[in-house]
ZASE-22299 format. One line per field, with one value per residue (C-alpha): residue in three letters; x, y, z. Coordinates in Angstrom, 3 decimals, decimal comma. Each point is the difference from the previous one (the first is absolute). Last residue first. Layout:
r = [ALA ...]
x = [X ...]
y = [Y ...]
z = [Z ...]
END
This chain:
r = [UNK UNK UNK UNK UNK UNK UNK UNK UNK UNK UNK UNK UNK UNK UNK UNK UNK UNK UNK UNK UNK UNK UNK UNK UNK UNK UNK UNK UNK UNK UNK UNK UNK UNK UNK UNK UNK UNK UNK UNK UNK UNK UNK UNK UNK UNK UNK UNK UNK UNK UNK UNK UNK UNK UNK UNK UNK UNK UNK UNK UNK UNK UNK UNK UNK UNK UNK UNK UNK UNK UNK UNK UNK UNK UNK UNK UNK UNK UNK UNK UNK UNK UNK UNK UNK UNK UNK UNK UNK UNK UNK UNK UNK UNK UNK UNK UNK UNK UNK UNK UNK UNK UNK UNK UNK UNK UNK UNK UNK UNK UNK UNK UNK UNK UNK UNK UNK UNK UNK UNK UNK UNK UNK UNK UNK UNK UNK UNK UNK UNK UNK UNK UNK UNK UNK UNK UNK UNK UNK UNK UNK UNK UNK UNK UNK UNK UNK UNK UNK UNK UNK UNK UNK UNK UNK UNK UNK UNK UNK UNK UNK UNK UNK UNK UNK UNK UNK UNK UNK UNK UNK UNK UNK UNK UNK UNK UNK UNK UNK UNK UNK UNK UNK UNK UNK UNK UNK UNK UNK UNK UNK UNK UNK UNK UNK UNK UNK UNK UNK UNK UNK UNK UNK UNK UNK UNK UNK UNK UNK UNK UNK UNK UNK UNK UNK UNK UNK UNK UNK UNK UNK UNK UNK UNK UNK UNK UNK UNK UNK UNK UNK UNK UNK UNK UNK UNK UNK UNK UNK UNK UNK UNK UNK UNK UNK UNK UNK UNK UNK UNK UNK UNK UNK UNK UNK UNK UNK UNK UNK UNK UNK UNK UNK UNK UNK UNK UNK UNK UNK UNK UNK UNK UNK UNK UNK UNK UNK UNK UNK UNK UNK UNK UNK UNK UNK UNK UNK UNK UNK UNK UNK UNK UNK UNK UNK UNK UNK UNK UNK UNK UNK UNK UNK UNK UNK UNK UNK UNK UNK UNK UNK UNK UNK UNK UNK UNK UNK UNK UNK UNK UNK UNK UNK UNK UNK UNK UNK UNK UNK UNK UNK UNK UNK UNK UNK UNK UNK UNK UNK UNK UNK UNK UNK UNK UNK UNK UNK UNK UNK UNK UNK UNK UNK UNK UNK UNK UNK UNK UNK UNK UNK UNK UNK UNK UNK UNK UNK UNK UNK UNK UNK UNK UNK UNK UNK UNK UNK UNK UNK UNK UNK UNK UNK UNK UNK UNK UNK UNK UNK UNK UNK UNK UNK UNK UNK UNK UNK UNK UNK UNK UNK UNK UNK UNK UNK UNK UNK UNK UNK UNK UNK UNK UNK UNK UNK UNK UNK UNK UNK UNK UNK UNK UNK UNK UNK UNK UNK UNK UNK UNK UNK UNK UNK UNK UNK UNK UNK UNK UNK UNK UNK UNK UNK UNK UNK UNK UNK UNK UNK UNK UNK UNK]
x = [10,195 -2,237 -2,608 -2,983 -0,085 -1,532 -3,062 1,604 -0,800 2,274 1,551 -3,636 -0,606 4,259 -0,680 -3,011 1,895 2,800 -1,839 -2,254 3,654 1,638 -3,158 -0,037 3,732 -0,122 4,253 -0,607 3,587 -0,739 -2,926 2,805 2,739 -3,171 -1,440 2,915 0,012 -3,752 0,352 3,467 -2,881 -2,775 2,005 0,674 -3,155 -1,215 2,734 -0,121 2,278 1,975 3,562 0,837 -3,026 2,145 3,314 -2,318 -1,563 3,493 1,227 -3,336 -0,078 -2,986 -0,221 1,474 0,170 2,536 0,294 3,607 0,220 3,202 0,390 2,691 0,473 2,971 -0,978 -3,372 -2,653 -0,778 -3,203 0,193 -2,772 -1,637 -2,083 -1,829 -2,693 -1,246 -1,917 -2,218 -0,786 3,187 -0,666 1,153 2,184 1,721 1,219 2,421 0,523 2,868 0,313 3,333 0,581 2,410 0,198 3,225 -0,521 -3,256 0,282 -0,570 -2,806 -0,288 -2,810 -0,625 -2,688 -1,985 -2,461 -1,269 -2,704 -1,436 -2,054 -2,116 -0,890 0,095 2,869 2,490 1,629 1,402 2,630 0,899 2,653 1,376 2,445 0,418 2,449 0,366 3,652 -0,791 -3,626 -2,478 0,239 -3,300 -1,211 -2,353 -2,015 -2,579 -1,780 -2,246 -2,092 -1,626 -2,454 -0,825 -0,108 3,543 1,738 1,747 1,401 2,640 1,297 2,261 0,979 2,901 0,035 3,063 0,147 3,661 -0,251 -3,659 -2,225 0,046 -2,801 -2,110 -2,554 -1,718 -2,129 -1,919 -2,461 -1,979 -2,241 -1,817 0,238 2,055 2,617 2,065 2,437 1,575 2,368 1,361 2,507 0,656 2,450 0,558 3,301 -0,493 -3,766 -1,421 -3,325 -1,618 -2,644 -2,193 -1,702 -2,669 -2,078 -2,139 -2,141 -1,882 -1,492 2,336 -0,594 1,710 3,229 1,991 1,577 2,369 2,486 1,640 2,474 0,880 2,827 0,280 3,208 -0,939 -3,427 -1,694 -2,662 -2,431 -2,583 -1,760 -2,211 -2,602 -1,880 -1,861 -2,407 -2,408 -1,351 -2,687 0,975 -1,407 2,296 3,901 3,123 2,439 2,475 2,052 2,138 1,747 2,822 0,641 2,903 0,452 3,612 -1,520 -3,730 -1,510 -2,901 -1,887 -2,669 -1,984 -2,703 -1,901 -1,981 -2,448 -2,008 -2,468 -0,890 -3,344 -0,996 -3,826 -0,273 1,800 2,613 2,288 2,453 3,970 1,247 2,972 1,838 1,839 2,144 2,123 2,675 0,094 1,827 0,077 2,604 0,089 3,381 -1,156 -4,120 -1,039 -2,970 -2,119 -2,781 -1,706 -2,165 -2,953 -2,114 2,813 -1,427 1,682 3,705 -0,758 -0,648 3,395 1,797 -1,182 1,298 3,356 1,785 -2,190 -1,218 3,101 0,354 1,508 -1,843 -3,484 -0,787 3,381 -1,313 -3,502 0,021 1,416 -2,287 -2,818 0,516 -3,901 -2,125 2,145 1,425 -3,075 -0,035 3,564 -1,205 1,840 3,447 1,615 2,970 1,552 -0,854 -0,086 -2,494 -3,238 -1,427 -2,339 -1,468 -1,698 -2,908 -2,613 1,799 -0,446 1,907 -0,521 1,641 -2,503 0,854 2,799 1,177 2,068 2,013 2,218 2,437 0,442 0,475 -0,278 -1,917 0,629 -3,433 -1,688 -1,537 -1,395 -2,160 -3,533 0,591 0,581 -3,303 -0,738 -3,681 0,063 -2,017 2,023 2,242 0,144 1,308 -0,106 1,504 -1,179 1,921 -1,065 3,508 1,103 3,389 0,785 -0,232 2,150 2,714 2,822 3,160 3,185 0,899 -1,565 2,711 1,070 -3,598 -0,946 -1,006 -3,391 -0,379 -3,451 -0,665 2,438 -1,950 -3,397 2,396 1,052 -3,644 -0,982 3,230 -0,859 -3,841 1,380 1,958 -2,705 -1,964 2,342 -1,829 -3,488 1,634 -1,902 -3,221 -1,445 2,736 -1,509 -3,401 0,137 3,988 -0,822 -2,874 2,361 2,924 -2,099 -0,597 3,060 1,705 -2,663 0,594 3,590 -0,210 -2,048 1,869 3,112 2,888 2,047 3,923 1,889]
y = [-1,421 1,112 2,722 0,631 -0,194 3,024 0,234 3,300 1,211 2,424 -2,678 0,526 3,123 0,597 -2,969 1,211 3,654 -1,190 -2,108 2,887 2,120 -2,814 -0,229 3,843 0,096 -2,031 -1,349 -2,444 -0,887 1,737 -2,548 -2,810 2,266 0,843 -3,424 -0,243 3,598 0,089 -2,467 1,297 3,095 -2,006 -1,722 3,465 1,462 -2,931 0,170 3,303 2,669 1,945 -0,381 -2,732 -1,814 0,230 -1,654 -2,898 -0,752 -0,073 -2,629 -2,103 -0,249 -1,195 -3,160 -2,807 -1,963 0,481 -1,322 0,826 -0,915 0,582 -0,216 1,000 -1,960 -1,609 -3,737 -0,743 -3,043 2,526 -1,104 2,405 0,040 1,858 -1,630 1,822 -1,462 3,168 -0,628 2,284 -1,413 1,929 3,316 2,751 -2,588 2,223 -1,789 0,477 -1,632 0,917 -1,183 1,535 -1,740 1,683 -2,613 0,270 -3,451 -0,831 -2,839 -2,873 1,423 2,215 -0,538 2,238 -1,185 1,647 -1,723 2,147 -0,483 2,139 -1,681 2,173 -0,500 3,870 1,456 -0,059 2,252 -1,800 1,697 -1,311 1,560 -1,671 1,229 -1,034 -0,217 -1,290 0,419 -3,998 -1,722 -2,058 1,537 -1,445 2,739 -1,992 1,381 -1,830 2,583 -2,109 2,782 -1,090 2,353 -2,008 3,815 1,919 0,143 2,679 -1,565 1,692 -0,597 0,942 -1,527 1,863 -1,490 0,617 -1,555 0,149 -3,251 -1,206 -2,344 1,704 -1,517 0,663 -1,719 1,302 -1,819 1,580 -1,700 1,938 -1,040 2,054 2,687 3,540 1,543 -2,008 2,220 -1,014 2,515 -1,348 1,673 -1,087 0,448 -1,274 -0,078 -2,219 -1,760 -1,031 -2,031 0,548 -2,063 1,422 -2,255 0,794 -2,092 2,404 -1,253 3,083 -0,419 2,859 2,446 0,195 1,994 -1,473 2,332 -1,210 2,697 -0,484 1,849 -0,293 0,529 -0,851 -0,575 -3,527 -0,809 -0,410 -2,390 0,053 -2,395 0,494 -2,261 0,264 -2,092 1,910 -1,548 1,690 0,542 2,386 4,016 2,745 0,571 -2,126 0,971 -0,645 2,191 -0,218 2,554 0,263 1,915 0,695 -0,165 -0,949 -0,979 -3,247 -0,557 -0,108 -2,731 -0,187 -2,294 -0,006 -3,351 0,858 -3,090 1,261 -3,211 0,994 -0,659 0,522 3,205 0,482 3,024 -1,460 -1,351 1,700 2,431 -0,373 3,293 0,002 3,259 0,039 3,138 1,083 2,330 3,295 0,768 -3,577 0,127 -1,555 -1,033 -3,440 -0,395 0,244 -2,462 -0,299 -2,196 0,236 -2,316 -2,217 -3,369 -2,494 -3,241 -2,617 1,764 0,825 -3,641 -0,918 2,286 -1,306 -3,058 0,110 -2,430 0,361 3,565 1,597 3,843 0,441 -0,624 0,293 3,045 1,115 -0,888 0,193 3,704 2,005 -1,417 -0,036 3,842 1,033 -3,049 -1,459 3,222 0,971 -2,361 0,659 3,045 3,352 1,686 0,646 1,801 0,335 3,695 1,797 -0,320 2,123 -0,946 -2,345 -0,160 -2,690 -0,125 0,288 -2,800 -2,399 -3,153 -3,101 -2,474 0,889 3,818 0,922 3,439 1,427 2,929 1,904 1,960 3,334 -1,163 2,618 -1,880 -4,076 -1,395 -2,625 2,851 1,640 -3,338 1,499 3,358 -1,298 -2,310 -3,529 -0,456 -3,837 -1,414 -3,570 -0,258 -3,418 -3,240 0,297 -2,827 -1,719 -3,237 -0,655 0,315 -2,992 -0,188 3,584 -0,257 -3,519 2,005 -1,069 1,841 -1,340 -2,779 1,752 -0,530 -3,352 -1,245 -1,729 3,033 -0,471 1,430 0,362 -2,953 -0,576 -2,307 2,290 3,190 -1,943 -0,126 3,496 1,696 -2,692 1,770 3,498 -0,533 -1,059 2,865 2,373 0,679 0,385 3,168 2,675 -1,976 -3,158 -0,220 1,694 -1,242 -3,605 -0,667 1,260 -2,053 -2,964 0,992 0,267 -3,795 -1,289 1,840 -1,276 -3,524 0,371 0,793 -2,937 -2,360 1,211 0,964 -2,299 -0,890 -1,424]
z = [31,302 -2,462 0,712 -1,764 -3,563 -0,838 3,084 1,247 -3,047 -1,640 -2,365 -1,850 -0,536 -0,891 -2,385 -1,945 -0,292 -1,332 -2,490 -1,106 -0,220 -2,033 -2,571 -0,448 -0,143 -2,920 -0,103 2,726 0,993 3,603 0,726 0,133 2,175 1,912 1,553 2,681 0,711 0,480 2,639 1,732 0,453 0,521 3,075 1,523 -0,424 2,198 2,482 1,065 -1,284 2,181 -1,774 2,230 -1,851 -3,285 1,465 2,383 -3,900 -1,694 2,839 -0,294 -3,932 -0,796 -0,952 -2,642 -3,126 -2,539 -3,852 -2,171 -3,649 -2,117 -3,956 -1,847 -3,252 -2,239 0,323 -0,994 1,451 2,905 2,422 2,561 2,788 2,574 2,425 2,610 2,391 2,070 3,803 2,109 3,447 2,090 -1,215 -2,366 -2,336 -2,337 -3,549 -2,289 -3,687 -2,129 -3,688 -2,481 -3,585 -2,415 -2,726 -1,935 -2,054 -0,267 -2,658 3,050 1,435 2,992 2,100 3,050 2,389 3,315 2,549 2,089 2,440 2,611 2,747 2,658 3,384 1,330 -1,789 -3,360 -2,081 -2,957 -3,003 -3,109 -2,261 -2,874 -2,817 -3,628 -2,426 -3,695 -1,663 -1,534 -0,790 1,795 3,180 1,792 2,767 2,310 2,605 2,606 2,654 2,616 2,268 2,879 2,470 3,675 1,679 -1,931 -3,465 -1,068 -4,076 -2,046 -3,237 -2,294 -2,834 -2,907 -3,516 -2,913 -3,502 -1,265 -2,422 -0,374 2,074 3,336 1,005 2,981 2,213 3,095 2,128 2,421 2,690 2,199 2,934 2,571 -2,575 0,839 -0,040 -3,432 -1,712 -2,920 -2,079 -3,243 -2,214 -3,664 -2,393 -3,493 -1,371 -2,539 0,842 2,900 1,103 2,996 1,710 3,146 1,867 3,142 2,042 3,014 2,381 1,636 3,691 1,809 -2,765 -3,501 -0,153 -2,814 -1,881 -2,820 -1,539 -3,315 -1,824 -3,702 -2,326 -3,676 -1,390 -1,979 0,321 3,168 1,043 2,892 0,985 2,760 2,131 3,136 1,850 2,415 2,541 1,712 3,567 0,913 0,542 -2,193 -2,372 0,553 -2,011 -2,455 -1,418 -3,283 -1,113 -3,433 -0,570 -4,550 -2,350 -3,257 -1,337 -2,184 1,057 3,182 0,252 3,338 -0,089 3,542 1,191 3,137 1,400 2,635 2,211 2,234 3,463 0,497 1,259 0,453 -1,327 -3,298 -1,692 3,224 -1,194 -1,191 -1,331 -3,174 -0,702 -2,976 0,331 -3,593 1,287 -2,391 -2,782 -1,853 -2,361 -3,147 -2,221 -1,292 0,876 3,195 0,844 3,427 0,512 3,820 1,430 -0,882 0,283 0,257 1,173 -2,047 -0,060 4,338 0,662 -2,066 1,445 3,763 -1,190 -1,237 -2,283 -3,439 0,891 -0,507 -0,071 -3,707 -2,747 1,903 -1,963 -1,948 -3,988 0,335 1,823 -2,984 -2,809 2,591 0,305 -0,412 0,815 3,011 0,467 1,401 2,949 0,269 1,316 -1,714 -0,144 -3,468 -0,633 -3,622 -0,452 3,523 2,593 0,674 3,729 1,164 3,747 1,434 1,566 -2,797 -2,000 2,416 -0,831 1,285 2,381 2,471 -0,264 -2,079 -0,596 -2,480 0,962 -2,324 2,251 2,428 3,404 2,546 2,876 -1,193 -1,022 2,587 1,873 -2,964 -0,964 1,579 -1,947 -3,061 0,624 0,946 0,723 -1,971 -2,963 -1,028 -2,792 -1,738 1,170 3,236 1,754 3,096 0,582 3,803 1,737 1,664 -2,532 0,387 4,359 -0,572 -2,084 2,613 -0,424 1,858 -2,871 -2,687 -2,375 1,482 -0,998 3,050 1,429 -2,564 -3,199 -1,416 -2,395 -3,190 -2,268 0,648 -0,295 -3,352 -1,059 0,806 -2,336 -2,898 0,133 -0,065 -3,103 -1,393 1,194 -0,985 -3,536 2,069 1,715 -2,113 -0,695 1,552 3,049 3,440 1,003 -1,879 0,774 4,076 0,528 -1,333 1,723 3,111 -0,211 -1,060 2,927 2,529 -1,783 0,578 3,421 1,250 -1,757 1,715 -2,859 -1,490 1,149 -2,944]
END
């Protein structure tokens, strides 16, 4: 078993200990033990290194170097709801709870009345108010024994967002968890945010959740992010992930999903921003009839890398599930996307669908793709299809001898490629903010450059 660099560990050990005294006596203290066994399998485990075949083409040498600043309580900042209105979708009418530093900030956000059976609050209150409800799913499904960066994120957890629908509730509105990296302090030290979100929906409930994550006030940060969501039998969910930190943000992300009967669940990743972002994605189907939908999309451009990792484990017959993944790619830039569909051996009827395409805007940007089927049943459908390629010279001579220059011309077959992804966005507030992100910034004459 590999261990982590000396060096490392006792940095972790360290700052775990500042962190335990500061954050645990009270509220959280019954997690610390839990906490503790979470720090000393990351200290068995280490950071990953390309060696690992699941990090193979991602180095996490800039998160490894970083000084290990974390704050363990809320800090005073000069955030205010007017400050934060860019990074909230024009139109969008939803709960917002707003993180700042891995912390909530009650003054920004925004509550609103909800129905019987709904509760939305920091999981730093639910740790004193709802323990009963957060004990039994915390930490009982995203694994911390096997993965690292889980493991760093189940010791450090300071806040983030605990949602619970009880059987039959609706949420009205889109819940918005918006999460804002900032320096420590004035003199910005890389810090070190650890978002943990519980998101319990209860049999036939039904609720879209939005999470968005952002940089305040330049400095680099790194975000380590998890969510755990579980579904009971019938209920539905949708899911979009955000991540549009600025160009010196390191960004770690899991999101675990657990299905019940019949369950469905729609994910929508989008990753603009971050000079390094790494998504993994785990679902399973673990009932008869349960139903999940990914899509993702990542416009990547300058030295930016983004690593998505999905896996949608059939565990159980008549499930189906369908995979879109979409990479737009210029300047020196490296997309990764490493996609898996497990069907076990009592999955009988699987419907299993994965494609993965990619748009290479110049000649020094690069995508690794690697879809995979691993089907132990017998009576399934499953197909996977990956492509890797440029713009389309033939379609781009046809639009230009319509008397459009070159430039509009490439965002346009641009904005085409990203839209059939954008288009399944069923918030048109969120769409129409993306829409209008990636029309800014295809417009450039600087978006990609040319390929040859």
């Amino acid at each position: 078993m590999r261990t982590a660099v000396a060096s490392e560990t006792e940095a972790c050990l360290r700052a775990f200990d500042l962190f335990a005294k500061a954050a645990l006596p009270g509220a959280a203290s019954w997690t610390a033990p839990l906490r503790r066994l979470a720090l000393d399998r990351f200290a068995e485990l280490g950071y990953p290194t390309p060696r690992d075949e699941a990090w193979k083409y991602t180095s996490v040498a800039p998160i490894a170097k970083l000084p290990f600043a974390v704050a363990a309580l809320p800090q005073p900042d000069a955030h205010t709801r007017s400050g934060i209105a860019p990074f909230l979708p024009t139109g969008l009418s939803a709960v917002t709870l707003v993180f700042v530093n891995g912390h909530f900030r009650e003054g920004l956000s925004t509550p609103r009345a909800l129905p019987a059976g709904c509760k939305v609050m920091s999981l730093g209150k639910a740790f004193t108010t709802e323990r009963s409800l957060v004990e039994p799913h915390l930490a009982a499904h995203a694994d911390h024994q096997s993965q690292a960066f889980t493991a760093l994120n189940t010791a450090f957890m300071t806040d983030g967002a605990f949602v619970w629908l009880e059987k039959g509730a609706i949420a009205p509105e889109p819940i918005h968890l918006l999460f804002l990296a900032a320096p420590a302090n004035g003199e910005g030290i890389p810090l070190s945010v650890h978002p943990r979100n519980l998101i319990i929906a209860g049999r036939g409930s039904q609720a879209t959740i939005i999470e968005t994550y952002a940089s305040s006030g330049g400095g680099a940060a790194f975000t380590n992010a998890v969510t755990e969501i579980v579904l009971g039998d019938g209920a539905s969910l949708e899911h979009y992930k955000i991540a549009r930190e600025d160009e010196r943000a390191l960004h770690v992300a899991r999101l675990e999903v657990y299905q019940e009967r019949e369950a469905a669940f729609t994910s929508h990743s989008v990753a603009i921003g971050g000079a390094l972002v790494r998504n993994d994605i785990n679902v399973t189907l673990a009932a008869e009839g349960a139903d999940c939908t990914l899509n993702g999309l990542y416009v990547l451009d300058g030295a930016q890398h983004a690593d998505n990792h999905t896996t949608i484990d059939h565990a159980q017959p008549h499930g189906s599930s369908r995979e879109l993944y979409k990479g737009l790619l210029g300047g020196r830039s490296r997309g990764v996307f490493d996609g898996k569909i497990i069907v076990r051996p009592d999955a009988q009827k699987t419907d299993a669908r994965q494609v993965n395409r990619n748009l290479l805007l110049s000649e020094e940007a690069l995508v690794n793709t690697k879809p995979q089927l691993e089907i132990r049943a017998n009576d399934v459908k499953c197909t996977h299809a990956a492509t890797i390629g440029q713009i389309d010279r033939e379609m781009l001579f046809y639009i230009r001898s319509r008397g459009i220059d070159e430039s509009t011309a490439r965002g346009l077959l641009m904005r085409a490629f990203v839209s059939d992804v954008l288009s399944k966005m069923r918030i048109e507030a969120v769409r129409a903010s993306l829409e209008d992100f990636m029309a800014a910034r295809l417009a450039t004459p600087c978006a990609g450059g040319s390929a040859s």
